[in-house]
C-alpha positions in Angstrom: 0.0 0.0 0.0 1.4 3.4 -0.9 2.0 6.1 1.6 0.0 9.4 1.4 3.1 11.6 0.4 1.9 15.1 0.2 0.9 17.6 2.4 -2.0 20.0 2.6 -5.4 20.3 4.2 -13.4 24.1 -1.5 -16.8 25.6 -0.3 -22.5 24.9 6.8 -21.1 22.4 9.9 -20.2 19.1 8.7 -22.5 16.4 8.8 -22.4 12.9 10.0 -24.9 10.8 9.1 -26.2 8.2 11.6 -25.8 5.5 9.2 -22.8 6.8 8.3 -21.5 6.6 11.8 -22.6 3.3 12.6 -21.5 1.4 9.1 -18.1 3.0 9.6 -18.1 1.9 13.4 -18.9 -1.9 12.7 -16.3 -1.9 10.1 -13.5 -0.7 12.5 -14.6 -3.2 14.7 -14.4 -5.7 12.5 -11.2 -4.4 11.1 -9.9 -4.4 14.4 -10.9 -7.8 15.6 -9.1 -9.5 12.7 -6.3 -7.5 11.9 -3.6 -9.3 13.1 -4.3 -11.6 10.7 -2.3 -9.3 8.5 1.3 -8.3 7.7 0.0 -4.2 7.2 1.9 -1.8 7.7 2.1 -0.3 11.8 2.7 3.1 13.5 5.8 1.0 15.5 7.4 -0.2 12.8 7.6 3.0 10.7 7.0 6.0 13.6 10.4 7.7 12.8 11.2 7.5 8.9 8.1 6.8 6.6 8.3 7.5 2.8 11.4 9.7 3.0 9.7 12.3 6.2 11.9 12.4 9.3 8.8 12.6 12.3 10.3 13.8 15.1 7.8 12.9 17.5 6.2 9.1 18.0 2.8 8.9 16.9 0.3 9.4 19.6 -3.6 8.7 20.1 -4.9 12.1 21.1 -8.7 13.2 20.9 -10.6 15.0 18.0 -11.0 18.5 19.3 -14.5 20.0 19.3 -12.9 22.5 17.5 -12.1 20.4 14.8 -15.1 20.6 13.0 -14.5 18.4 9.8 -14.3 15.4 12.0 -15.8 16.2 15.2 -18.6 13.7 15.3 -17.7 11.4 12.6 -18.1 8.4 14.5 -15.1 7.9 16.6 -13.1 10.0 19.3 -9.9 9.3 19.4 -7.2 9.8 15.9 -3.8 9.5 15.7 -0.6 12.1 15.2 0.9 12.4 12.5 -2.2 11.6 10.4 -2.2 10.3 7.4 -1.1 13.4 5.2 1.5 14.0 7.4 0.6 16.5 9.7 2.5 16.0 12.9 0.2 18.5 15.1 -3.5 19.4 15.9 -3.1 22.8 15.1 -1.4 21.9 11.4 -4.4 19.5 10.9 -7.0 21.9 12.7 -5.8 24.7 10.0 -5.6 22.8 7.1 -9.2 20.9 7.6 -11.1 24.0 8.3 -10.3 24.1 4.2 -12.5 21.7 4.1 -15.6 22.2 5.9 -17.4 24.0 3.0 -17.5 21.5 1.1 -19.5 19.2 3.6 -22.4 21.3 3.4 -22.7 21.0 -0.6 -23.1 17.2 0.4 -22.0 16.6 -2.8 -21.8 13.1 -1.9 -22.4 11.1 1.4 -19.4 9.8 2.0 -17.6 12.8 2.1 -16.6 14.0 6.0 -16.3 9.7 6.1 -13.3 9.9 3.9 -11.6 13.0 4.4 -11.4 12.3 7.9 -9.8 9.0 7.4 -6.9 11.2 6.1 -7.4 13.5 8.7 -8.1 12.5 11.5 -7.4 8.5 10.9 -9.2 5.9 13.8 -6.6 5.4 16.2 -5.6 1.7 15.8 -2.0 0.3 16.1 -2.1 0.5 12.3 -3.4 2.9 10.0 -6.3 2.2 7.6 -6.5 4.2 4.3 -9.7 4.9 2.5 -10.5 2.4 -0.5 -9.6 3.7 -4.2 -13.1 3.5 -4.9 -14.3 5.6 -2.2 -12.1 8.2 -2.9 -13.1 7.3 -6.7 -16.9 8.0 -5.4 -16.5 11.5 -3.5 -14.1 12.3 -6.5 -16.7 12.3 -9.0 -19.3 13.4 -7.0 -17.5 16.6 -5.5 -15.1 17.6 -7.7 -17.2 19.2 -10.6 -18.3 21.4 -6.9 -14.9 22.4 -6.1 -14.2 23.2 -10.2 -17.0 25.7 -9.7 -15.1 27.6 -7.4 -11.9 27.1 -9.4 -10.2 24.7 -7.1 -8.8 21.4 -8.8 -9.3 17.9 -7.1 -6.4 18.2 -5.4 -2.9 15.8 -6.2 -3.1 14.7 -2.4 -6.1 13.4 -2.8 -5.1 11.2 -6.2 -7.2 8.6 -6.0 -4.6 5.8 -7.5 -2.6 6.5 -3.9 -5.1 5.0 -2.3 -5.5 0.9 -2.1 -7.6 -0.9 -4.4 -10.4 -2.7 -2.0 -10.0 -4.9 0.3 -10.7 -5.6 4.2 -8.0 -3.6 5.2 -9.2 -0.3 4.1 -12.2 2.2 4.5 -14.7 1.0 2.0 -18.3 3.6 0.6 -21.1 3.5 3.3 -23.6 4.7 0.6 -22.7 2.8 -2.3 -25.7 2.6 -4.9 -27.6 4.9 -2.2 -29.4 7.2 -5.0 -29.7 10.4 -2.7 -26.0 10.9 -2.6 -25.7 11.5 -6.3 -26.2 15.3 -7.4 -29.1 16.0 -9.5 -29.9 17.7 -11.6 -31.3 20.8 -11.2 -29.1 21.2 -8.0 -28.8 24.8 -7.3 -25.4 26.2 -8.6 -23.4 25.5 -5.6 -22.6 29.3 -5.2 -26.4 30.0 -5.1 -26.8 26.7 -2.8 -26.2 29.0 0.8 -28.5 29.4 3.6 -28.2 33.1 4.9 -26.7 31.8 8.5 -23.7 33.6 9.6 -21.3 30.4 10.1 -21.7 29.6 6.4 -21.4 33.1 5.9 -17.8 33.5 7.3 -16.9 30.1 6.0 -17.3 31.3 2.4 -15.8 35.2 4.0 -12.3 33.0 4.8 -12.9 30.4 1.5 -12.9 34.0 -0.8 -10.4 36.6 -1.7 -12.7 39.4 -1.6 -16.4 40.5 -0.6 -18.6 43.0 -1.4 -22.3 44.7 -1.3 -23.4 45.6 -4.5 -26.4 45.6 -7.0 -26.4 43.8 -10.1 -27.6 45.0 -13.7 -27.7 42.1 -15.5 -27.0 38.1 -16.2 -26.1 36.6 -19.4 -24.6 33.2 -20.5 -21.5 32.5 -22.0 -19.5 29.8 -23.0 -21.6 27.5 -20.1 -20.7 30.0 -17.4 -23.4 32.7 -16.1 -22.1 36.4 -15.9 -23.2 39.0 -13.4 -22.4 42.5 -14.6 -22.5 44.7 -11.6 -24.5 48.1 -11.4 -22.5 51.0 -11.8 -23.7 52.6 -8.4 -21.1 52.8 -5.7 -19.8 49.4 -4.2 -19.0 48.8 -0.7 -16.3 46.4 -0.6 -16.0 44.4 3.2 -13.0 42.3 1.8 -10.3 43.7 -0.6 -8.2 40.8 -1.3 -7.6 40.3 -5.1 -9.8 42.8 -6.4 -8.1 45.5 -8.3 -9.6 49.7 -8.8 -10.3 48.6 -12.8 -11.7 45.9 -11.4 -14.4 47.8 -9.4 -14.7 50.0 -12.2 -16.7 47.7 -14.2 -17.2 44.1 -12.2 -17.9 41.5 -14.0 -18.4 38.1 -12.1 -18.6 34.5 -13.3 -20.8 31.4 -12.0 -18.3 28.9 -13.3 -20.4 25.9 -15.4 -23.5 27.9 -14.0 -25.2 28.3 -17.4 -28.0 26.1 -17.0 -28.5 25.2 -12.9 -31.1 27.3 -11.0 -29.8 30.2 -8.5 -32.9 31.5 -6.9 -31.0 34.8 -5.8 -30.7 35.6 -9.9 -34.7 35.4 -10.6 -35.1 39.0 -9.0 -32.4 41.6 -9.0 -33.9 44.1 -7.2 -32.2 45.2 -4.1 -28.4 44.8 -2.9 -26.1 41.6 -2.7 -23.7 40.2 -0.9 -21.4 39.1 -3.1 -17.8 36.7 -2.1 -15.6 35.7 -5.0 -11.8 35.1 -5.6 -9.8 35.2 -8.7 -8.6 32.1 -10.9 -6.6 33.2 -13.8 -8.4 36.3 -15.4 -11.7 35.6 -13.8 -13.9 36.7 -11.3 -15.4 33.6 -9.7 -18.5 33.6 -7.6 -18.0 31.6 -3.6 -21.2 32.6 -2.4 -24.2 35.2 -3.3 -27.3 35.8 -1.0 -29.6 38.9 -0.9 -28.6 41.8 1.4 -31.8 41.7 3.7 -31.5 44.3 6.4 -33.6 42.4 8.4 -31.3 39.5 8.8 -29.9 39.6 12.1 -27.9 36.5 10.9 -26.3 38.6 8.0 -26.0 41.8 10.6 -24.0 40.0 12.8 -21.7 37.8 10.2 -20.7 41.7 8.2 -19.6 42.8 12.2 -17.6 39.7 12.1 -15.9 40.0 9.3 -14.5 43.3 10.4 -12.4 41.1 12.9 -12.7 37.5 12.3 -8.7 36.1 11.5 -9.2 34.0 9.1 -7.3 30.3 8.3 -5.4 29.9 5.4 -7.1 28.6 2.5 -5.6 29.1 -1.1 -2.4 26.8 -0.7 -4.6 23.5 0.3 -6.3 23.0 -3.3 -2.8 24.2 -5.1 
């Protein structure tokens, strides 16, 4: 079985399913039951010196934080250190998860927070279980074309031929052939796909490069992508990041692949948005959009956060 070499943590609190919790807990007790039946590879026998990374502490079972939200409640307590992208402490792995928290709330696929925090926050057995090729293979295809929206690649740390083919000695789907974890259809464009709560608000605040309240003039379609042409009125911008002076000049924004799903926020553009975006390349892409409404103490209270909320680093995880 091949290491997890690289290191490195998209776009709502994560979910864990009770089904979820409970398949994956009978497996590891199984797993655990039978496993020395198995010349696998152990944290003893390669603590120190494991494809070519010096650790310089031995690995340790320590408890999953409340605070780490991508795996708090996944069905276990307890993970080990380093984990299985090599991150040899909770605040390296607390910093580089919270990347990855967005994208539980898309539930782009069931089995999400199930194999991410295998990685993560692997079950802390004398030896380390890796995810199944075709559960990785499974979130892949279900979440990825999510993540492209917001311009972030299916990451090389997450290659799916890293992981094992199946077998009893890795972390197999929970809701394999389960219809509801495939994405249908006319699935809002994830961007459009927010409630108006101020956890997801900040969430997608940290996930963007800049944010703004604005009004918008008008949508077209092109080249499978939507475009929002900003009204000309004054902006105010909470969040400066990448955008430029021509830039605010005349903003143009981009739903990436968003030609044909349904945003809801779109059918009406009366009123003011709140608007979060980054750049990719020479674009403009869309993170999150949701109606300014005054009366939103949810929305109040998120904009006061965001004039002091320190943000996690986000960018380098999906590089």
């Amino acid at each position: 079985m091949a290491r997890q070499g690289s290191r490195g943590g998209p776009v709502g609190p994560g979910h864990a399913a009770a089904a979820a919790s409970m398949a994956l807990g009978l497996f590891l007790l199984t797993w655990a039951a039978s496993a020395e039946e198995y010349d696998y590879y152990s944290w003893q026998s390669d603590n120190f010196h494991t494809g070519g990374r010096f650790y310089a502490r031995r690995p340790q079972c320590v408890d999953i934080p409340a605070d780490l939200r991508l795996c708090h409640g996944v069905g276990y307590k307890r993970m080990r250190l380093p984990n299985l992208l090599e991150h040899e402490t909770m605040p390296e792995v607390q910093q580089q998860a919270g990347s990855w928290v967005p994208l539980l709330a898309k539930r782009c696929h069931g089995d999400t927070q199930v194999f991410l925090c295998s990685l993560f926050a692997p079950i802390c057995l004398d030896r380390p279980i890796y995810p199944c090729r075709s559960l990785c293979e499974a979130v892949r295809d279900s979440c990825a074309p999510v993540m492209e929206s917001y311009g972030f690649p299916w990451p090389d740390m997450l290659r799916c031929d890293k992981f094992p083919i199946d077998n009893d000695l890795c972390i197999p789907m929970q809701f394999a052939g389960n219809p509801a974890t495939q994405t249908p259809v006319s699935k809002p464009c994830p961007p459009c796909d927010n409630e108006l709560k101020a956890d997801a608000i900040m969430e997608h605040f940290c996930a963007s490069d800049f944010a703004l309240k604005m009004k918008i003039k008008e949508v077209k379609k092109e080249k499978g992508d939507r475009k929002l042409i900003a009204a000309q009125k004054k902006k105010k911008v909470l969040k400066t990041g990448a955008l430029r002076k021509r830039d605010l000049k005349k903003l143009v924004l981009y739903i990436k692949n968003g030609a044909e799903c349904p945003c809801a926020q779109l059918d009406n553009l009366a009123g003011s948005y709140l608007i979060m975006g980054r750049r990719v390349d020479q674009q403009l892409l869309l993170m999150a959009i949701h109606k300014w409404d005054k009366r939103s103490r949810e929305l109040r209270f998120a904009v006061k956060q965001m004039k002091s909320h320190q943000c996690p680093t986000y960018h380098s995880v999906f590089q």
